[in-house]
N, C-alpha and C positions, 0 to 999 in steps of 0.2 A: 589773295595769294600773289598776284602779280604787284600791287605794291612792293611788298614785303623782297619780292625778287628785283626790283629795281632798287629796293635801296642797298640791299646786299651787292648786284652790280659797281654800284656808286659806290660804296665800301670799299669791294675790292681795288677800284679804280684807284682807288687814294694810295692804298700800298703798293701801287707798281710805280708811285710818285716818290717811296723813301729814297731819299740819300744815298748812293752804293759806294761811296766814299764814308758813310757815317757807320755804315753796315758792316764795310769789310773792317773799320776802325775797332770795332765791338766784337770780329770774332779774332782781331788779332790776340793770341796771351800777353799775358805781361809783359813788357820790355822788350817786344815788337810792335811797329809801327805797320800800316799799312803803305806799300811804295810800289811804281811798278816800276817793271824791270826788262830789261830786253836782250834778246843774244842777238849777235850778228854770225851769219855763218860763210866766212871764206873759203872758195877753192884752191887750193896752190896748183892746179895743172893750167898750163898754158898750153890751148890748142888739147890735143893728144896723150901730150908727155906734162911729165912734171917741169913746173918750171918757176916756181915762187920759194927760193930758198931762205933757209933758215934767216942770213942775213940781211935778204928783204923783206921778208917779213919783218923782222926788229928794226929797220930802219923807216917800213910800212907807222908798225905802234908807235916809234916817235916821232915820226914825224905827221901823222894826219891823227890818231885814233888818240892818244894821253892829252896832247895840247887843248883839244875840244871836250875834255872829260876828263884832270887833273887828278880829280879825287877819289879816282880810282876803277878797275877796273880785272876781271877774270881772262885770264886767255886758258884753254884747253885743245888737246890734240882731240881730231874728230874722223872717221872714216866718214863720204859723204858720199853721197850718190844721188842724179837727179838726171829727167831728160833733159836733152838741150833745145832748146830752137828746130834743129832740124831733126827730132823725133832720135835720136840717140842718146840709150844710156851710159851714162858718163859716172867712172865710179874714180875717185881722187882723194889725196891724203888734204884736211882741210883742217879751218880754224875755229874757235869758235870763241867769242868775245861776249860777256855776263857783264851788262851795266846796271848798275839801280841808277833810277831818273830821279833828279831832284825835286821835279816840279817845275822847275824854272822855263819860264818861256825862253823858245830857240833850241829847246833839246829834239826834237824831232828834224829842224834841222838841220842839225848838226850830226844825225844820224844822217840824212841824207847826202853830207858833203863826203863823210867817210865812206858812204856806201858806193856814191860817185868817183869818188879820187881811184879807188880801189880796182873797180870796174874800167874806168879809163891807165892806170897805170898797165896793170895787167893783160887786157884785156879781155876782161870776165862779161858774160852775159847780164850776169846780174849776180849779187849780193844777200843774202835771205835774211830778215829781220824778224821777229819771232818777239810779238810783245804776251806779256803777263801781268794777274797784280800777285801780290805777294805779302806775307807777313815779314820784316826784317829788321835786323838789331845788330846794329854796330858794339 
């Protein structure tokens, strides 16, 4: 018996070695690819109050967020809420930005320069980045 249970171990062992890029490739359907994907999630309150308006915002997306990711990109309005640093819940009208990654090295970052630019213009604590994989088809 204990043979038999050792090589079934060894067996299993091999299939936690497949591919999960080969994997997810196989349950994508036709004419999706497997890609991941990531949202970034902006506050607009500065301090207290709101204070990231519409047109820094749009001057935010072209100038740090499009340049670094041309080929495109989702923006949505989000309600956010999260504590801060100093244990206060902070509820504020926020953004939320849907990239698919190409693969290409430097996209991580280049997440991270958006997430910094953003955080230092504004002065946000932090930035929330939210990865996935995903089936997708242009």
């Amino acid at each position: 018996m204990r043979p038999v249970l050792v090589g079934l171990i060894f067996l299993l062992a091999g299939c936690a070695s497949i591919n999960t890029e080969d994997t997810a490739r196989a349950a994508c359907p036709s004419g999706l690819a497997p890609r991941t994907t990531v949202d970034l999630y902006f506050g607009r309150n500065i301090g207290p109050s709101p204070g990231v308006s519409d047109a820094d915002w749009a001057r935010f997306v072209d100038e740090e967020i499009t340049p670094r990711f041309p080929a495109g990109l989702s923006v949505s309005e989000v309600a956010g809420q999260w504590r801060g640093d100093d244990g206060v819940i902070i509820r504020e009208p926020s953004k939320a930005v849907l990239i698919v990654l190409s693969g290409e090295d430097g996209e991580y970052a280049r997440l991270d320069a958006i997430r910094d630019a953003y955080r230092k213009r504004f002065g946000q604590e932090s930035v929330m980045l939210v990865q996935r994989q995903a089936c997708v088809g242009f």
